[in-house]
C-alpha positions in Angstrom: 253.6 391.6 -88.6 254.6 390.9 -92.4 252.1 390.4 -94.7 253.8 387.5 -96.3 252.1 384.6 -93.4 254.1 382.1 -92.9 257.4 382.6 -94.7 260.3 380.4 -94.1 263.4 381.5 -92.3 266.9 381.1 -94.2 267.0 377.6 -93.2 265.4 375.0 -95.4 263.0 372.8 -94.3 264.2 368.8 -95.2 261.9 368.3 -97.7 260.3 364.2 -98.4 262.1 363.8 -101.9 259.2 362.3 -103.3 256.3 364.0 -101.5 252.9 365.4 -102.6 253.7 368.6 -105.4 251.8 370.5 -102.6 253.6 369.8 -99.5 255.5 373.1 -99.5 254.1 375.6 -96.4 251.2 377.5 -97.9 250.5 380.0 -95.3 251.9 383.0 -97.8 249.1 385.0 -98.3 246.4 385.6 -95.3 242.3 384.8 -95.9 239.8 386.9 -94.7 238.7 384.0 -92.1 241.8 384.3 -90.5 242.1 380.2 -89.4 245.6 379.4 -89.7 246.1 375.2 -89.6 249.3 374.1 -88.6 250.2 370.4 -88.4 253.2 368.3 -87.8 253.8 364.7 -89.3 256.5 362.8 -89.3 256.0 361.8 -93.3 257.4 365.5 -93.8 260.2 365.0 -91.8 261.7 362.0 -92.8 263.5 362.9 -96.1 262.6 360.1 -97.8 260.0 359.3 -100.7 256.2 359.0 -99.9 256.8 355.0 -100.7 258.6 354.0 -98.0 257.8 356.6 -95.7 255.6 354.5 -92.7 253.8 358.1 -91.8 251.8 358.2 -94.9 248.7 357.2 -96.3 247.4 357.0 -99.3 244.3 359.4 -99.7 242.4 359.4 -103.1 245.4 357.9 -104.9 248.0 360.3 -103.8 250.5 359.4 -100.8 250.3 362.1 -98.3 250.7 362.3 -94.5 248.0 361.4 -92.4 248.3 364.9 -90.4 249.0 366.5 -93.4 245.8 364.5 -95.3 243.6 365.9 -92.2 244.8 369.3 -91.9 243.4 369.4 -95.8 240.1 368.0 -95.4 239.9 370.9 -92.9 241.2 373.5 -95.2 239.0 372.5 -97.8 235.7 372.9 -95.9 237.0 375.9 -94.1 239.1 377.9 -95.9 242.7 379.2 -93.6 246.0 378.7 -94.4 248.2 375.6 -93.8 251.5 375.4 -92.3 254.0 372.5 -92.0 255.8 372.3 -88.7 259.2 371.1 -89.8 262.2 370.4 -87.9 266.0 370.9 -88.6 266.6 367.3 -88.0 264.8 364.4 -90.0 263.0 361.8 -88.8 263.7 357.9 -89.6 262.1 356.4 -92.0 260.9 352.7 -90.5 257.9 353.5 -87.9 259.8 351.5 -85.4 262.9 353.8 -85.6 260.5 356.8 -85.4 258.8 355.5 -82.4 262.0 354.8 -80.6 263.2 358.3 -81.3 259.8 360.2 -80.5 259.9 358.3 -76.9 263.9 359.6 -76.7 262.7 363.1 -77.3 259.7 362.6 -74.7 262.2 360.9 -71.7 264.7 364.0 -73.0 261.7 366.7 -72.7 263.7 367.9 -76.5 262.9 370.9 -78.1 263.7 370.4 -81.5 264.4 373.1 -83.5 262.1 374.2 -86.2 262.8 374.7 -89.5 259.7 377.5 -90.5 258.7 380.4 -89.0 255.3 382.2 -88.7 256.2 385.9 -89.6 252.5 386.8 -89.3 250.6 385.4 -86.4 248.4 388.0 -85.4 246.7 388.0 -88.9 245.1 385.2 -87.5 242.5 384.4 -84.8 241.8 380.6 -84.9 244.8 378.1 -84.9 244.1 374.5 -86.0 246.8 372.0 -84.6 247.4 368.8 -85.8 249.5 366.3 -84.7 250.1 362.6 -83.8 249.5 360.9 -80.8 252.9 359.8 -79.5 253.9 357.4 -76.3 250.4 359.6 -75.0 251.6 363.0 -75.8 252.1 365.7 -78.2 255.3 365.4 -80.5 258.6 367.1 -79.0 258.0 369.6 -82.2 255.0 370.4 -81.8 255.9 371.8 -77.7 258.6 373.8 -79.8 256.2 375.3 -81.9 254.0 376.7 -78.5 256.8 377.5 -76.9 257.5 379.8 -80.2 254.6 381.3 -80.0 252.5 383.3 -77.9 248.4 382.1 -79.0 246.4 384.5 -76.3 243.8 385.9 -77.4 243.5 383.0 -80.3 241.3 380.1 -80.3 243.5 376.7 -80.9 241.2 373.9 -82.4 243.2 370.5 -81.6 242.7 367.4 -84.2 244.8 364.2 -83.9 246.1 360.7 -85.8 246.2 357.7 -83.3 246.6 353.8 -83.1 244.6 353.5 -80.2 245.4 356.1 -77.9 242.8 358.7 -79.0 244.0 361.8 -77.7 245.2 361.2 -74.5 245.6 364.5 -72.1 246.4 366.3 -75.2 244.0 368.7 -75.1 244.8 369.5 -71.7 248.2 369.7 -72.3 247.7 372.5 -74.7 245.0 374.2 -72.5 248.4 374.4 -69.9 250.6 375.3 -72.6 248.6 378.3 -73.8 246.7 379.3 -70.7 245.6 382.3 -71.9 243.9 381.3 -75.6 240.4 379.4 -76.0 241.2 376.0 -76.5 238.3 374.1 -78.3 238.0 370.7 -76.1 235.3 368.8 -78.6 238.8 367.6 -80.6 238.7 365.8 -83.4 240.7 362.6 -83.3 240.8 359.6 -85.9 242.7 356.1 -86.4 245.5 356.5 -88.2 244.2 353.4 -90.1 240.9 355.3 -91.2 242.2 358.4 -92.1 241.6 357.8 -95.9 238.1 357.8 -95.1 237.8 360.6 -92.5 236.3 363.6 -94.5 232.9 363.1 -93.8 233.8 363.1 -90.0 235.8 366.1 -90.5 232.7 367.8 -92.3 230.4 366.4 -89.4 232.8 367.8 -86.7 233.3 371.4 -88.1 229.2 371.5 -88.3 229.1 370.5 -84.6 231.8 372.8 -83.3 230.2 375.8 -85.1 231.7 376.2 -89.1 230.2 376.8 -91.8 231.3 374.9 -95.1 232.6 377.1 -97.6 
């Protein structure tokens, strides 16, 4: 494994024009905790600015996409690394359009390609996923990314955005799809309307499955 974590292959990731400063993948340089938290949302995939993206929220005064908002409220009690799951292809902009194409991908069982690589995996041990609840499932990208990689051995922790859904089989899903890692079941899920407001869930959910805050 490289020691650089999660560096990007030669093809660029499409890139929100107008999203957070900090949306770039930071998995680049290892922690000694070894938690790796990968997310996917469709806010940076779209190519579009933060405005008229429907996959953001605003959090604190910033717009920022709900996975993405999550995936930092974990990293900042935590510690790890993050890493965007991007895809070759964008994403449409209206959440209608996104919808449409998300169930397109499901009835299609896609694959889309990703866009970043992990170089590094084994430097870590626990894998955070995040991801949005879609037509009851996981995203088409986020099945790319585990059929990418091999997590046995690894414990995956899942957390999720919904609009009513919860998680659905989710969990299970992933427990199938990586039958040989540790897959925490006690998931964390939230609204997608609430996520602006979720850290002190996310703070009381790490306590329960066993962090410490940093």
């Amino acid at each position: 494994a490289s020691s650089s974590a999660a560096a990007p292959t030669a093809t660029a990731a499409p890139q929100p024009t107008e999203a957070p400063a900090d949306s770039e993948n930071t998995a680049a340089e290892p922690t000694a905790s070894k938690i790796l938290i990968a997310y996917f949302t469709a806010a940076e995939n779209s190519g579009v600015d933060a405005v008229a993206s429907a996959s953001y929220s605003t959090v604190e005064g910033t717009a920022i996409g709900r996975v993405r908002a999550l995936a930092d409220f974990i990293q900042d009690d935590v510690g790890g690394d993050l890493f965007s799951i991007r895809t070759v292809e964008t994403y449409p902009v209206g959440i209608n359009e996104v919808i449409d194409q998300a169930a397109q991908e499901q009835a299609a069982n896609a694959r889309p390609e990703l866009a970043d690589h992990i170089d590094n995996l084994d430097d870590y041990d626990t894998i955070f996923i995040g991801y949005p609840n879609w037509w009851g499932d996981l995203p088409m990208p986020v099945y790319s990314f585990f059929d990418e990689y091999d997590l046995s051995g690894k414990t995956i922790i899942p957390f999720n955005t919904h609009n009513g859904s919860r998680l659905s089989r989710t969990v299970q899903t992933i427990q199938e799809l990586e039958p040989n890692a540790t897959v925490v079941t006690d998931a964390f899920t939230v609204h997608e309307s609430q996520v602006p407001d979720a850290k002190s869930d996310i703070d009381a959910w790490l306590t329960d499955i066993g962090f410490t805050m940093q």
